[in-house]
MARGUMI-715497 format. One record per residue (C-alpha): residue number from 1; residue in three letters; x, z, y. Coordinates in Angstrom, 1 decimal, m for minus. Each point is the difference from the previous one (the first is absolute). Example, Ala and Ser with C-alpha at 12.3 -4.5 7.8 and 13.67 -1.06 7.14 Angstrom:
BEGIN
<pos = 1&code = ala&u = 12.3&w = 7.8&v = m4.5>
<pos = 2&code = ser&u = 1.4&w = m0.7&v = 3.4>
//
This chain:
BEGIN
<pos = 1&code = unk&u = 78.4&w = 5.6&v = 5.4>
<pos = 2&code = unk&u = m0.3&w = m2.8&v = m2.3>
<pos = 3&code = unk&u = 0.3&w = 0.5&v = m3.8>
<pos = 4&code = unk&u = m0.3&w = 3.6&v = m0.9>
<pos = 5&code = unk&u = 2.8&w = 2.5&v = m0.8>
<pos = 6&code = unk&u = m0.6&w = 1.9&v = m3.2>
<pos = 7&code = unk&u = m0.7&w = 3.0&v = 2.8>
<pos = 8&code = unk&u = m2.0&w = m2.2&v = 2.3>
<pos = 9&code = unk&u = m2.4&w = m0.4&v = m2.7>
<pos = 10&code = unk&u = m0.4&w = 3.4&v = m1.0>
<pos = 11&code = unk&u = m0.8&w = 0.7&v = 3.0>
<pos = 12&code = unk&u = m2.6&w = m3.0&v = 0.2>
<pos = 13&code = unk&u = m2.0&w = 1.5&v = m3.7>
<pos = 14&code = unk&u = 0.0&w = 3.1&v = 1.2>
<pos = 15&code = unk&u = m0.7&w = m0.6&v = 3.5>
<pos = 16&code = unk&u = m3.5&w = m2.1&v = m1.9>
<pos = 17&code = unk&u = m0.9&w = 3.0&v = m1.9>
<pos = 18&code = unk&u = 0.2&w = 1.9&v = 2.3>
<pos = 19&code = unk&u = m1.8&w = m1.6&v = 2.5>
<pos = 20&code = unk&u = m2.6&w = m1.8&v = m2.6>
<pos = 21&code = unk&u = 0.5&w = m3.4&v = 0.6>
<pos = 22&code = unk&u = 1.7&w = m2.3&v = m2.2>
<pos = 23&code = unk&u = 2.7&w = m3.3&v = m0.4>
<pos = 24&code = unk&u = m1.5&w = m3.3&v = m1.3>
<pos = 25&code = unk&u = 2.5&w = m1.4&v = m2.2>
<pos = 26&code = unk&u = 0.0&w = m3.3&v = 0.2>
<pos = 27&code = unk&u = 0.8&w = m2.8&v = m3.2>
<pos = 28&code = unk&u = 2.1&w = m2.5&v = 1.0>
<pos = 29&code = unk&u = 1.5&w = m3.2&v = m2.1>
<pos = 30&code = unk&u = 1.8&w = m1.9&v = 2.4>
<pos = 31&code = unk&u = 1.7&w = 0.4&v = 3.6>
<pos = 32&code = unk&u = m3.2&w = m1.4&v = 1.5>
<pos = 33&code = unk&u = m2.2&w = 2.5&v = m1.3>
<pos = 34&code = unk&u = 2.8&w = 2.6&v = 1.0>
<pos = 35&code = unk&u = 0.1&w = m1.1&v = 3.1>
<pos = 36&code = unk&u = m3.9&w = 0.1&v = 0.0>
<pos = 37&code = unk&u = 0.1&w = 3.5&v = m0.4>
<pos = 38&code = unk&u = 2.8&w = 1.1&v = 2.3>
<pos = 39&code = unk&u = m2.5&w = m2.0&v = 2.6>
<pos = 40&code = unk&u = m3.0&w = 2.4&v = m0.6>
<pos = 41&code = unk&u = 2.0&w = 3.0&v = m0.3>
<pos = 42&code = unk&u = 1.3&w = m0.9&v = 3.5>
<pos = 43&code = unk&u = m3.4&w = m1.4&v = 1.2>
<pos = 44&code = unk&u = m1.1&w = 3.7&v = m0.8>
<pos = 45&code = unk&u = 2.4&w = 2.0&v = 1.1>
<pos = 46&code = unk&u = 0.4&w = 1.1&v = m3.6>
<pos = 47&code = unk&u = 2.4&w = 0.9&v = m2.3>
<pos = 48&code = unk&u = m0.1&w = m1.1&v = m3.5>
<pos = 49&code = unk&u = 1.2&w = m0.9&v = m3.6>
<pos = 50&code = unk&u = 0.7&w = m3.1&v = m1.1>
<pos = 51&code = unk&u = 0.3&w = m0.7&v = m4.2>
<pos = 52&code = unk&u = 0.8&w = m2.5&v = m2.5>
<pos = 53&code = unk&u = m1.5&w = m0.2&v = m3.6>
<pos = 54&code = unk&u = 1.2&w = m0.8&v = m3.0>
<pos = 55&code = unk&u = m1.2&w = m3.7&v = 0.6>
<pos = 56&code = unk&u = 0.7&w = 0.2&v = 3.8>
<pos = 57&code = unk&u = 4.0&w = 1.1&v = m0.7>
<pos = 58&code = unk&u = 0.4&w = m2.7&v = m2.6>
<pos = 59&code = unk&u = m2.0&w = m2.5&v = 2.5>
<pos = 60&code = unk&u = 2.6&w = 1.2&v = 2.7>
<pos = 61&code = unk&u = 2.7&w = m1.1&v = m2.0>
<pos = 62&code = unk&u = m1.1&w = m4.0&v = m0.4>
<pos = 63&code = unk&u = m2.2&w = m1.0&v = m2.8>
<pos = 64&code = unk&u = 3.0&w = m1.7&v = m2.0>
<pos = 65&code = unk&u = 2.0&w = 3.2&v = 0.5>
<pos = 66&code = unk&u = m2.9&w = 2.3&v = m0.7>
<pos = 67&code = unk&u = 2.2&w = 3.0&v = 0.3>
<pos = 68&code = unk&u = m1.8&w = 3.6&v = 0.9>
<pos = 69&code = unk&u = 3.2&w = 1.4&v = 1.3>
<pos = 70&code = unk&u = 1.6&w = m2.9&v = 1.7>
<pos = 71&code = unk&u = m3.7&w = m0.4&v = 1.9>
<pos = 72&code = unk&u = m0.1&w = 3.6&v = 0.6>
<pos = 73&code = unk&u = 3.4&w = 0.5&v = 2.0>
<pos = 74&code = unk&u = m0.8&w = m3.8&v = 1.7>
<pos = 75&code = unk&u = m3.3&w = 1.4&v = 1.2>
<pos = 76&code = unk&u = 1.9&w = 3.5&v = 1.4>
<pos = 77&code = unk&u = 2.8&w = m2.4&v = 1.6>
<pos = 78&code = unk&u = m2.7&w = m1.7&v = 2.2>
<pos = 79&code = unk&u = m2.3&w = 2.6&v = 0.9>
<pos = 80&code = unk&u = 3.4&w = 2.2&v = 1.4>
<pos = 81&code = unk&u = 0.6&w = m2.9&v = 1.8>
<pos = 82&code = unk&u = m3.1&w = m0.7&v = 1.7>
<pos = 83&code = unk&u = m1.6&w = 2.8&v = 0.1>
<pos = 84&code = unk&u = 3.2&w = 0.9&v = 2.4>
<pos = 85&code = unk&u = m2.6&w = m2.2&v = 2.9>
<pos = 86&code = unk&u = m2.4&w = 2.6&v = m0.4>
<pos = 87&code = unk&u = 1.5&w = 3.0&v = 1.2>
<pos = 88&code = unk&u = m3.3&w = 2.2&v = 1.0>
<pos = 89&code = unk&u = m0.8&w = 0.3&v = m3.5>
<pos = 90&code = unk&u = 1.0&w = 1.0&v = m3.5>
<pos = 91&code = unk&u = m0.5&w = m1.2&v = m3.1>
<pos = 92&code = unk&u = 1.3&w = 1.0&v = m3.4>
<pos = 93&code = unk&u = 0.7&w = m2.3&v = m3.3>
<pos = 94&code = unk&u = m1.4&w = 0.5&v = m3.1>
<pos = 95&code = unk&u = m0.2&w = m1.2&v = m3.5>
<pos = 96&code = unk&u = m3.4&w = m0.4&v = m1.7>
<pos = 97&code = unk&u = m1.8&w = 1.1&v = m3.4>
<pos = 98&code = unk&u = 3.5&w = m0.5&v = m2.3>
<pos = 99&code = unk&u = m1.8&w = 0.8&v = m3.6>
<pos = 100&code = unk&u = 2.6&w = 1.0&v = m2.8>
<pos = 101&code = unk&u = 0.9&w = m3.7&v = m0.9>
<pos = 102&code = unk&u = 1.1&w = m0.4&v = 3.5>
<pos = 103&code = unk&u = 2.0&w = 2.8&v = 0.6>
<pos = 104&code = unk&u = 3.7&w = m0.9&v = m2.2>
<pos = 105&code = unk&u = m0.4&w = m3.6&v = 2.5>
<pos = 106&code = unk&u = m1.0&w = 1.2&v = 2.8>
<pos = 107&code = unk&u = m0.6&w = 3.6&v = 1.6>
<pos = 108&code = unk&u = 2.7&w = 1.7&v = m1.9>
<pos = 109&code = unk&u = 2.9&w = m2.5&v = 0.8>
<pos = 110&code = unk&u = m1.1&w = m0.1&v = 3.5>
<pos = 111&code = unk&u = 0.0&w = 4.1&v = 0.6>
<pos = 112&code = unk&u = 3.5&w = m0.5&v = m1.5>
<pos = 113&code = unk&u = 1.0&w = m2.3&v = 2.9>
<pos = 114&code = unk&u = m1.5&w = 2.5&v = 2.0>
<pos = 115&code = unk&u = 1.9&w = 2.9&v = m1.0>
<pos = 116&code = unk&u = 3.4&w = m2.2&v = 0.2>
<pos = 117&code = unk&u = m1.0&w = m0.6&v = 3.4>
<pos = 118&code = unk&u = m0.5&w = 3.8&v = 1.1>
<pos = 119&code = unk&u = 3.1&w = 0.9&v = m2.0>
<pos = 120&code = unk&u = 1.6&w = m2.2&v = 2.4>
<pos = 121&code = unk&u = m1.6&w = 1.6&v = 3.0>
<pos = 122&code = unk&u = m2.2&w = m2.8&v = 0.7>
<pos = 123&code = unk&u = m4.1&w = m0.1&v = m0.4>
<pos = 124&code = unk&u = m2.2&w = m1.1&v = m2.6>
<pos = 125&code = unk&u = m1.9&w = m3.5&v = 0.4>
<pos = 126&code = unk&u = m3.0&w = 1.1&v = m1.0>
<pos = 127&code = unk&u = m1.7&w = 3.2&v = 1.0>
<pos = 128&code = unk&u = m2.6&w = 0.8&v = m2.8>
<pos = 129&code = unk&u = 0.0&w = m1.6&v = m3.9>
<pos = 130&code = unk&u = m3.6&w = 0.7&v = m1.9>
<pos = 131&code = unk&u = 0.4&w = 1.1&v = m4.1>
<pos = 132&code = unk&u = m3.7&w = m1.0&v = m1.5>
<pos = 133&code = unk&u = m0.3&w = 1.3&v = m2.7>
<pos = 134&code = unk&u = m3.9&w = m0.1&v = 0.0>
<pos = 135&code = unk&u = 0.5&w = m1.9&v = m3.6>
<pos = 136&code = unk&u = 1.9&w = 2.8&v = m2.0>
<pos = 137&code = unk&u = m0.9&w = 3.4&v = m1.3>
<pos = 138&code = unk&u = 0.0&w = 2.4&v = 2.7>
<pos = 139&code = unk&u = 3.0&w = 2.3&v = m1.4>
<pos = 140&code = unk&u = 2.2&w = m3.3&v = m0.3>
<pos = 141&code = unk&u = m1.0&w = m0.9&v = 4.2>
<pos = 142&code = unk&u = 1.2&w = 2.8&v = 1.1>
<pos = 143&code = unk&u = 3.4&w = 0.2&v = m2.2>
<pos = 144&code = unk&u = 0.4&w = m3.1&v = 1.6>
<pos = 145&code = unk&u = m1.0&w = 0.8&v = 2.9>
<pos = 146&code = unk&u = 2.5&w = 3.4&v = 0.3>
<pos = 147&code = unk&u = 3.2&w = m2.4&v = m1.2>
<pos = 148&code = unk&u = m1.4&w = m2.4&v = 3.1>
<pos = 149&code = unk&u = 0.1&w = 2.9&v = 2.1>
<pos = 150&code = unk&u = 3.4&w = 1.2&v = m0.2>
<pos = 151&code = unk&u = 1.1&w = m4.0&v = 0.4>
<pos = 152&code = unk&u = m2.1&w = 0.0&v = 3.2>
<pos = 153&code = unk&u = 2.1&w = 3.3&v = 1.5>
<pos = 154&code = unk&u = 3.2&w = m2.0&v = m0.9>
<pos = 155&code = unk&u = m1.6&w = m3.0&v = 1.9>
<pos = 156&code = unk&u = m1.4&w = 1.7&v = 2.9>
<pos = 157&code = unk&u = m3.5&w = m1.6&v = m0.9>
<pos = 158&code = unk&u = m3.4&w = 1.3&v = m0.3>
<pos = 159&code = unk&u = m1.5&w = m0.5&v = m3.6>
<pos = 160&code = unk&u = m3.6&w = m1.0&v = m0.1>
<pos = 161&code = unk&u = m1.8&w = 0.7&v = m3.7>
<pos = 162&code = unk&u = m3.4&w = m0.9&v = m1.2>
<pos = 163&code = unk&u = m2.0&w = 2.3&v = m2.1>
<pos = 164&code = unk&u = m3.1&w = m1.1&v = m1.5>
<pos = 165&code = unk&u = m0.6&w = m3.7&v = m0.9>
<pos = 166&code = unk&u = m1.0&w = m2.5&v = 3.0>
<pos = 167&code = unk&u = m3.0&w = m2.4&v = m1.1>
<pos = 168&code = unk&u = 0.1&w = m3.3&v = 0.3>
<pos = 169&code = unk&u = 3.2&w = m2.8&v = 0.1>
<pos = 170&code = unk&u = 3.1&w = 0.2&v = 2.1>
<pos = 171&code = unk&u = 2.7&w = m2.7&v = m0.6>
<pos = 172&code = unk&u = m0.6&w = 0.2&v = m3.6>
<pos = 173&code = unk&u = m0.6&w = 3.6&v = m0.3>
<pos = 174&code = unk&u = m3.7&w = 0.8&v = m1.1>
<pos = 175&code = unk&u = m1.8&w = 2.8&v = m1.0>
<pos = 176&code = unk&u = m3.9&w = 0.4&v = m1.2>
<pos = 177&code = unk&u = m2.7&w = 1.6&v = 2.6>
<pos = 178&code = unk&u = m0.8&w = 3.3&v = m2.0>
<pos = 179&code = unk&u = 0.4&w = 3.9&v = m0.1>
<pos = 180&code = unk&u = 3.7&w = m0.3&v = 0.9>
<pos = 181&code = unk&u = m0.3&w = m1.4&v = 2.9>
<pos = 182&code = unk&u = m0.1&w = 4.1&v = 1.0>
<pos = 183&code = unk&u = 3.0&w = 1.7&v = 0.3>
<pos = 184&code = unk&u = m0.8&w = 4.2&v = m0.8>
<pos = 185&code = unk&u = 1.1&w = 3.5&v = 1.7>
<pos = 186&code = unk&u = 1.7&w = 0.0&v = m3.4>
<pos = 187&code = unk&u = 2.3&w = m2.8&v = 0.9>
<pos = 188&code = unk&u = 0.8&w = 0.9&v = 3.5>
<pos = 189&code = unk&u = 1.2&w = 3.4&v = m1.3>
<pos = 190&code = unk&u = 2.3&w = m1.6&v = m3.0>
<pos = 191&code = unk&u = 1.2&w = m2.3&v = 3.0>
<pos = 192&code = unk&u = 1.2&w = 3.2&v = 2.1>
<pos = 193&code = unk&u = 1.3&w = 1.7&v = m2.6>
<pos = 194&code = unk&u = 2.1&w = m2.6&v = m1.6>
<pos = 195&code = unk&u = 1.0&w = m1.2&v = 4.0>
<pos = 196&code = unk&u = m0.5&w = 2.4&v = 2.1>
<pos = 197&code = unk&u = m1.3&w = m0.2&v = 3.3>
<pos = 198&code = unk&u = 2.7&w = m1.5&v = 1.6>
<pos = 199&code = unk&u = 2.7&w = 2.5&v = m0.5>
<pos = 200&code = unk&u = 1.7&w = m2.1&v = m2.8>
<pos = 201&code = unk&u = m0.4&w = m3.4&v = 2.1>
<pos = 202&code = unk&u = m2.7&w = m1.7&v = 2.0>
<pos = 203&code = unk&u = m2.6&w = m1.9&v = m1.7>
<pos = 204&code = unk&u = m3.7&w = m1.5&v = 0.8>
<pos = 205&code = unk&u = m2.8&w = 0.5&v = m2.9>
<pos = 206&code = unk&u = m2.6&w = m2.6&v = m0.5>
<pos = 207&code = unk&u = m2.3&w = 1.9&v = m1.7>
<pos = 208&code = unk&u = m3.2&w = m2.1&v = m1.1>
<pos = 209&code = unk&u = m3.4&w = 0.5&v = 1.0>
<pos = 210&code = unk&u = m1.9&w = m3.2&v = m0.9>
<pos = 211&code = unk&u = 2.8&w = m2.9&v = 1.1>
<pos = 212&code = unk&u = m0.3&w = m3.5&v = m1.3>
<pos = 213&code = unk&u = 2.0&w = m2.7&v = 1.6>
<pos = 214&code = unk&u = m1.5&w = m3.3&v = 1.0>
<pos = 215&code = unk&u = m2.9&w = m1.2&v = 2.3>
<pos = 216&code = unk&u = m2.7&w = 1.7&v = m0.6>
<pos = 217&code = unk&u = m3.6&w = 0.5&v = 2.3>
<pos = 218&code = unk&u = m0.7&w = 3.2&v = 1.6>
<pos = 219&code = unk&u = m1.9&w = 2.7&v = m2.3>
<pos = 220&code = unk&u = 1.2&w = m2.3&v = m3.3>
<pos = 221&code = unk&u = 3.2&w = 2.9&v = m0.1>
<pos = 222&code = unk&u = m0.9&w = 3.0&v = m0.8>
<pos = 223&code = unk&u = 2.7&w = 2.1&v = 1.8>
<pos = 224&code = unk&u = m0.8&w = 4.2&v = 0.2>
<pos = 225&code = unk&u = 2.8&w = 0.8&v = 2.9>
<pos = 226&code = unk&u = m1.2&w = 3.7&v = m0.5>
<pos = 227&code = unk&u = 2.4&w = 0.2&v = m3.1>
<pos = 228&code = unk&u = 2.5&w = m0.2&v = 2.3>
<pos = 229&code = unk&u = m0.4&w = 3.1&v = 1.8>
<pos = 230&code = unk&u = m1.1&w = 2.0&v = m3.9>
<pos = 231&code = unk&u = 4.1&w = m0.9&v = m1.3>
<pos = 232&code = unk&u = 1.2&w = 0.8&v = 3.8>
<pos = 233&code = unk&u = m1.5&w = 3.2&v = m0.1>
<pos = 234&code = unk&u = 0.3&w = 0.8&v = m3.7>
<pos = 235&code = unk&u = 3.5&w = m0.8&v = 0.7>
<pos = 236&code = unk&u = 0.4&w = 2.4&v = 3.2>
<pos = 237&code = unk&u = m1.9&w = 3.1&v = m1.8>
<pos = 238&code = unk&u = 2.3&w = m0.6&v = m2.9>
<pos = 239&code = unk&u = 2.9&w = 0.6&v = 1.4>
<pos = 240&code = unk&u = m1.5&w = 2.9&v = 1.7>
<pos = 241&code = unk&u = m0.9&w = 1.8&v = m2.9>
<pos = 242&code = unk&u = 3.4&w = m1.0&v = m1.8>
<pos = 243&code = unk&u = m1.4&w = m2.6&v = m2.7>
<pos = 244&code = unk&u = 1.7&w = m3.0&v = 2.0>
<pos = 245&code = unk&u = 3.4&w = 0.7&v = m0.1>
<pos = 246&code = unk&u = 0.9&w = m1.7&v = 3.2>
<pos = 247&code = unk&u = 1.1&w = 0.5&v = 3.6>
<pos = 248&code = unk&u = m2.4&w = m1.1&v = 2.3>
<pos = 249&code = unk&u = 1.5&w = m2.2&v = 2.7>
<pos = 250&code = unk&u = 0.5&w = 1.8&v = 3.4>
<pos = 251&code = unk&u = m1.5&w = m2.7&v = 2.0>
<pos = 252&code = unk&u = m3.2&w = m0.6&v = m2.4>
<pos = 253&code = unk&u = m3.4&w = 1.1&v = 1.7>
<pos = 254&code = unk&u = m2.1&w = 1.9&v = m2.0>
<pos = 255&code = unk&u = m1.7&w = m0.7&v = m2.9>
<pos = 256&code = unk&u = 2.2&w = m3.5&v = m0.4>
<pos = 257&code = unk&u = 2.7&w = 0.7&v = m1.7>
<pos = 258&code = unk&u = 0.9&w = m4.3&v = m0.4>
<pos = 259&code = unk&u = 0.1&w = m2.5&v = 1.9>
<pos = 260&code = unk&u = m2.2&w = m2.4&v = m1.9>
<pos = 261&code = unk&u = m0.6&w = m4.0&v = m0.8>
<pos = 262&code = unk&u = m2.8&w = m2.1&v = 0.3>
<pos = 263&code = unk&u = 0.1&w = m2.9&v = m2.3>
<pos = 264&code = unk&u = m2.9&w = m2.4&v = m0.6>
<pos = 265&code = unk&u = m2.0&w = 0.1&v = 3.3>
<pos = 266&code = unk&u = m1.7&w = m3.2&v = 0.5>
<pos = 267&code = unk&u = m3.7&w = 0.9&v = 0.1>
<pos = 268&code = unk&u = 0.6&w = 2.6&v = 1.2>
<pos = 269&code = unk&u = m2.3&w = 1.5&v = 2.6>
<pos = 270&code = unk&u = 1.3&w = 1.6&v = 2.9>
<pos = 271&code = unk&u = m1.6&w = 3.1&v = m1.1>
<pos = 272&code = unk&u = 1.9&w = 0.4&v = m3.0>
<pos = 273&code = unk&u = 3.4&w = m1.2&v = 1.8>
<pos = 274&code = unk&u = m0.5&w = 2.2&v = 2.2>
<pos = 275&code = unk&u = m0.8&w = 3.5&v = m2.4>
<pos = 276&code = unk&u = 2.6&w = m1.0&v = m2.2>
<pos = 277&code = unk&u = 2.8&w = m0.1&v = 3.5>
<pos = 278&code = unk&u = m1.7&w = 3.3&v = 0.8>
<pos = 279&code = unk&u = 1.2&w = 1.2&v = m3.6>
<pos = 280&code = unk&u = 3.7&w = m0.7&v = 0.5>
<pos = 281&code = unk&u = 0.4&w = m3.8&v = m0.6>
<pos = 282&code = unk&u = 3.2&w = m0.8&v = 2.3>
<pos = 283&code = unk&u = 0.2&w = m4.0&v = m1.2>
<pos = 284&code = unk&u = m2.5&w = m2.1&v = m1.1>
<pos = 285&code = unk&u = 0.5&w = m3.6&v = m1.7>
<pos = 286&code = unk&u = m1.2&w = m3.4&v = 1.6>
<pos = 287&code = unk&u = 0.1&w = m3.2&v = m1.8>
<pos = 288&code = unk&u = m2.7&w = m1.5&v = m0.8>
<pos = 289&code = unk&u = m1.5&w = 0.4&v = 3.3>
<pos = 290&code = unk&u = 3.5&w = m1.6&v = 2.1>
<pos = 291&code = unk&u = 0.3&w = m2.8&v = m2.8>
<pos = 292&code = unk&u = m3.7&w = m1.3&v = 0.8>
<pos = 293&code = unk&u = 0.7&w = 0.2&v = 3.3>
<pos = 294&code = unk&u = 3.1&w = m2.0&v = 0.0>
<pos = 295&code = unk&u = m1.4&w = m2.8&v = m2.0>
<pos = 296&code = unk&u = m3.2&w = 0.1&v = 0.9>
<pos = 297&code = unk&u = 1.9&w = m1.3&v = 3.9>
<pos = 298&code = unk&u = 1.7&w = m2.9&v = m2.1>
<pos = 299&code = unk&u = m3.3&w = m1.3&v = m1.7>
<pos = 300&code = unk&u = m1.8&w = 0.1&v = 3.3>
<pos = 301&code = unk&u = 2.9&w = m1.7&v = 1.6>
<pos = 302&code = unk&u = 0.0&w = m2.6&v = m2.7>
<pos = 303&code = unk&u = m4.0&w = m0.5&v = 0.2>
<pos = 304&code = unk&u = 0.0&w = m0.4&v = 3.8>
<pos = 305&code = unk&u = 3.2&w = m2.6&v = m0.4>
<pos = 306&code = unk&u = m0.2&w = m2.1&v = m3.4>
<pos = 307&code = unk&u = 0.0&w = m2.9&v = 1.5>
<pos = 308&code = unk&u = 3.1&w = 0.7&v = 1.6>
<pos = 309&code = unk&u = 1.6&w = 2.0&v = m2.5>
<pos = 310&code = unk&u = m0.6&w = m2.3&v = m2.4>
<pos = 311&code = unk&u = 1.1&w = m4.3&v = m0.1>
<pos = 312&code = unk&u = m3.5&w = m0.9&v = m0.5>
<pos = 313&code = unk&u = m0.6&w = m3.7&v = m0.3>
<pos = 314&code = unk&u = 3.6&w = m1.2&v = 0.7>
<pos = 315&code = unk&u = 0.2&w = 1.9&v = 3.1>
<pos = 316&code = unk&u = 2.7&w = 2.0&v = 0.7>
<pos = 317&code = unk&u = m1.4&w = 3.1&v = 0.8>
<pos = 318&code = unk&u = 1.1&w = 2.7&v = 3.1>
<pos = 319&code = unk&u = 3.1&w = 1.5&v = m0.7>
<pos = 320&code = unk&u = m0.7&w = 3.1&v = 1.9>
<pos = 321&code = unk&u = m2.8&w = 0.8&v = m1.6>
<pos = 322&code = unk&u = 1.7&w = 0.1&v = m3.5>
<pos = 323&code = unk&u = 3.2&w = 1.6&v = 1.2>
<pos = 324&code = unk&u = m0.3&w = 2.9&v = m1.8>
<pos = 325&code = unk&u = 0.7&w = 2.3&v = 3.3>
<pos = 326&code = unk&u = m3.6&w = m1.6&v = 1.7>
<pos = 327&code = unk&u = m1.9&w = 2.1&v = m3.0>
<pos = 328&code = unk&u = 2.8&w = 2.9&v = m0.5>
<pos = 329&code = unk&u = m0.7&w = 1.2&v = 3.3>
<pos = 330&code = unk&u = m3.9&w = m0.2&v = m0.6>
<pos = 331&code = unk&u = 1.0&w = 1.8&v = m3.0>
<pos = 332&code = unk&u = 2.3&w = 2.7&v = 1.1>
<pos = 333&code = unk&u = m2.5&w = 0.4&v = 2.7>
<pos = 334&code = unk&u = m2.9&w = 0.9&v = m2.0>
<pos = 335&code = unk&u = 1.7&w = 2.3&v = m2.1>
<pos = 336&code = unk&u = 1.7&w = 2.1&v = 2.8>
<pos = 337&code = unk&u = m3.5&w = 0.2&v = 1.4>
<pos = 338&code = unk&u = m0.9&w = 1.4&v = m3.8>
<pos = 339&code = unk&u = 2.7&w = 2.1&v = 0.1>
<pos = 340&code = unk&u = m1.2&w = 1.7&v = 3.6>
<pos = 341&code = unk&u = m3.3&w = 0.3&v = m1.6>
<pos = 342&code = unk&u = 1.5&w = 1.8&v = m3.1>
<pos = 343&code = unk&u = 2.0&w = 2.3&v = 2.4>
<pos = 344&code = unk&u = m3.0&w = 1.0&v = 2.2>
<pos = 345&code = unk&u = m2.2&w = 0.7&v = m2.6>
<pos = 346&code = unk&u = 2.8&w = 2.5&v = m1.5>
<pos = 347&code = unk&u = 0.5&w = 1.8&v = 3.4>
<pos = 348&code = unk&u = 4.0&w = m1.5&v = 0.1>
<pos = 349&code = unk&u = m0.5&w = m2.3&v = 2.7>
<pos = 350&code = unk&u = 1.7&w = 1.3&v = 3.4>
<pos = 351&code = unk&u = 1.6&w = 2.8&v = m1.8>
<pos = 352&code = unk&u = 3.0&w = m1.5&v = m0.2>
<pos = 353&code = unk&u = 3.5&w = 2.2&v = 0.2>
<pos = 354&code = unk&u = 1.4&w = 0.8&v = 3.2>
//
């Protein structure tokens, strides 16, 4: 298996629930970083999601083009293509943190493409789209969110949704460190009434417990992964005592009625990683981490070799030591190791499908 089918990764989110483990999903902006992270899924026996933001897609695309969509469906076209050399794993596609602004360019014209495609018996390119709506009024996220939905069942794709504002700056998108960083019980029971449970189409919930994105220091985020397991299980009892109209998926264990998102992790500790994958997080966002790591290989590689990458005096310098493939392969190196890391520590690594 290579890319996943829309049933392959089903069965990988619930297989990660089930089993309490989770994916990293790892940001890419370019087929070296892509190819990066196919390396570390395959260097740990891993499956995996790989994702393209807003800035990523448009960066995809060419910088004079700076086209979401045409960077989106160039990024899909490679990764079917060589992913297809790394048959002992799979790995889905997905489309990152599209805000309202984003989605008449980008997500919605996309799941159109993807529904043409099925309609014509064929599958989708991507395997997953994200709706944030962390920025609007709760009620107005999940309308949006609901018409999302029913696109997604057309498209054979998974919808991801944010509920609760992420602190912090992501490719533009910023919101303060305060009180609503915490998503409530409250919210996770408006989700699964408006949505349902998965009986009306599949979707992931990032639900907020104290997420900012950036780099940040250990203890300087104040995460409280235990607000998780409050919304799963306020969520569960709810529809048990018929105030969450909702069907509760057959395959969900107890007491975690989603399959939840992790957004935000760096400084992290491995403590709180790992409560919140105990609580139902299925996929859990790496950039910042795999970005330092791929460029942190070039600037030693450029240190080590200045003179040489460089025509200093009226020399002429080494030619293999700036070809860019001498420091891409550091690079891709050192984030494939990252991306092992990221899969051990979530308890993916050797758990690939068979």
């Amino acid at each position: 298996m290579t890319i996943a089918t829309p049933e392959r990764y089903a069965q990988m989110l619930d297989a990660a629930r089930a089993g309490g483990f989770a994916y990293p999903a790892i940001n890419v902006t370019s087929t070296q970083t892509l190819n990066a992270a196919l390396q570390g899924f395959a260097d740990a026996e891993s499956d995996g999601i790989i994702q393209v933001s807003v800035g990523g897609s448009a960066y995809f695309s060419g910088q004079r083009v700076n086209d979401r969509v045409t960077g989106s469906l160039a990024f899909a076209a490679f990764a079917h293509e060589v992913a297809k050399k790394y048959p002992h794993i799979t790995v889905a596609l997905h489309t990152d943190h599209c805000a309202e602004q984003y989605l008449d360019s980008w997500v919605r014209p996309l799941l159109a493409i993807e529904a043409d495609e099925v309609k014509h018996g064929r599958e989708p390119m991507f395997q997953s789209h994200m709706w944030d709506g962390s920025t609007v009024p709760l009620a107005k996220n999940i309308e949006i969110a609901r018409e999302l939905l029913e696109k997604s069942v057309a498209a054979h794709t998974v919808l991801e949704i944010e509920i609760g504002a992420v602190g912090g700056e992501e490719d533009g998108h910023s919101a303060e460190i305060n009180e609503k960083l915490y998503s409530t019980v409250a919210d996770g029971i408006a989700v699964a009434n408006a949505l349902g449970l998965g009986e009306r189409g599949k979707y992931m919930a990032a639900f907020t417990f104290g997420n900012v994105h950036g780099a940040y220091k250990p203890g300087v985020v104040k995460l409280r992964p235990d607000l998780l397991r409050e919304i799963q299980q306020g969520v569960w009892d709810g529809v048990q005592d018929g105030t969450v109209h909702a069907v509760l998926d057959a395959n969900a264990p107890e007491g975690k009625p989603f399959e939840l998102v992790f957004h935000g992790g760096s400084g992290s500790t491995p403590q709180e990683i790992a409560e919140a994958v105990s609580h139902g997080v299925v996929k859990m966002n790496i950039d910042t981490d795999t970005q330092y790591a791929f460029t942190r290989a070039v600037a030693g590689h450029m240190f080590r070799h200045y003179d040489e990458v460089l025509k200093v005096d009226g020399e002429v310098g080494n030619k293999k030591m700036y070809d860019p493939r001498s420091w891409g392969r550091e690079a891709e190196d050192s984030m494939a190791a990252r991306v092992v890391e990221a899969c051990e520590e979530l308890g993916s690594a050797g758990r690939a499908l068979n």
